[in-house]
N, C-alpha and C positions, 0 to 999 in steps of 0.2 A: 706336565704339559699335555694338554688332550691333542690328540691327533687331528687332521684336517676334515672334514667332511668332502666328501666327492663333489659336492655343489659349489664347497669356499673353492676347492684346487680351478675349478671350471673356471668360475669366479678371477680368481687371482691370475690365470690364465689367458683372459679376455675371449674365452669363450662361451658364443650363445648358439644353442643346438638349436640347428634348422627344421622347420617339420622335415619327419621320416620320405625320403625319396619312394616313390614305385618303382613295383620291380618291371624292368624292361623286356618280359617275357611273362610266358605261361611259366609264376611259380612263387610262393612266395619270401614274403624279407625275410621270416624267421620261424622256423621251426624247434619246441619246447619238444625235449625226450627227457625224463623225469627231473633234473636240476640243470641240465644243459641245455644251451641254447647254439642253435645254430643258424649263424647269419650267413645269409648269400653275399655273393662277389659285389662289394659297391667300390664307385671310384670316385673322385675327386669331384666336387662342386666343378658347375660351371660345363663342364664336357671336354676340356681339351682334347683337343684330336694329336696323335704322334706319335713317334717312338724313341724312346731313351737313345742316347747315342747318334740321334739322327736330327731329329728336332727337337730337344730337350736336352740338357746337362741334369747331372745326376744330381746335381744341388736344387734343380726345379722337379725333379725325379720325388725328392725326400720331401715337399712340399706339398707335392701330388697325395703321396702317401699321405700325409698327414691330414690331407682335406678327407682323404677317406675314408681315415680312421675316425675323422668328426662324423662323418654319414652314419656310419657303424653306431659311433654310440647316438645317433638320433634314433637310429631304429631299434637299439636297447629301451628306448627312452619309451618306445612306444607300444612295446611289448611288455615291458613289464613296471613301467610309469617313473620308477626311480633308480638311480644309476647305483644308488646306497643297497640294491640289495643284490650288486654283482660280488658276489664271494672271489671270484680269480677268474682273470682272462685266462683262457687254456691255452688255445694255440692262436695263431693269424698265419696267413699264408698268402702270398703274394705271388702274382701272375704279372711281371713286368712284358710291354710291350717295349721291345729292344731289335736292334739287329743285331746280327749274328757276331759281330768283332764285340760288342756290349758286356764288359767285364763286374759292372758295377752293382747288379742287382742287392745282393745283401746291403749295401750302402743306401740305395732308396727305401728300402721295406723299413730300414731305420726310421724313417719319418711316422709311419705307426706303433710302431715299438716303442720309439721312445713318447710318442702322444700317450699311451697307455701306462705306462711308469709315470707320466707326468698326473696323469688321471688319478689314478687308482693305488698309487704307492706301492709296496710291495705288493699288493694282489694284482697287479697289472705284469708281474714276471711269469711269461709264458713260455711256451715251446714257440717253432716257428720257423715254415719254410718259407725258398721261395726260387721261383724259377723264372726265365728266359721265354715270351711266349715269342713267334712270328705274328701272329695278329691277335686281337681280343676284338671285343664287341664293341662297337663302335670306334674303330682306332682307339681307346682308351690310351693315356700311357700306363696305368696300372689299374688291377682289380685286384680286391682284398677280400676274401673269406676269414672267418674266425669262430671262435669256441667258446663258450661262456659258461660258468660254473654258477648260478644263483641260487639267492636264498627261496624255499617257497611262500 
């Protein structure tokens, strides 16, 4: 049995990558250091404005996350054309807007994590932190950075 292509999983997924977001400051979506790629903080389609634990439950938290991790791989998409030549997600790391009693973090950053295993099959197992912010940019409720290992 051949293995799936990153395009059938998308596919099978009912996923269609949106054009690559701009970045919301002076800097850009992705910076190439010799097979890695490193992508800036994107968050969720749409803008929701909140914070986990406050205006958002942590099951709209993992949803969040996972609209981000679509962003992510649109700006893959546009950096280096085809998502077939990601060798292994390295890390992702997540910046939850929460209040302070917000115990749930690892549980939302799940919504990318597991997008990325759904992606990329076993090259989508990475490292990966993630922390409790008081504010992000634009109220977000989450921003996501990540690490990408490609072919050249």
């Amino acid at each position: 049995m051949t293995e799936q292509t990153v395009a059938e999983r998308l596919r099978l997924l009912g996923i269609v990558l949106p054009s690559a977001s701009e970045p919301a400051a002076k800097y850009t979506n992705v910076v190439k250091v010799n097979h890695l790629l490193f992508v800036s903080g994107k968050g969720p389609a749409g803008n929701p404005r909140g914070k986990l634990g406050e205006d958002f439950t942590t099951v709209e938290g993992y949803q969040f996350a996972r609209q981000a991790g679509i962003e992510i791989l649109a700006v893959l998409v546009s950096a280096i054309a085809s998502l077939e030549n990601v060798k292994r997600v390295v890390k992702i790391q997540g910046f939850v807007n929460a209040t302070a009693a917000y115990e749930e973090h690892h549980k939302v950053l799940n919504g990318c994590s597991d997008l990325m295993l759904d992606v990329f099959g076993e090259k989508g197992v990475h490292s990966r932190s993630v922390f409790g912010a008081v504010s992000v940019r634009d109220n977000l409720p989450i921003i996501i950075d990540s690490i990408f290992e490609v072919e050249e």
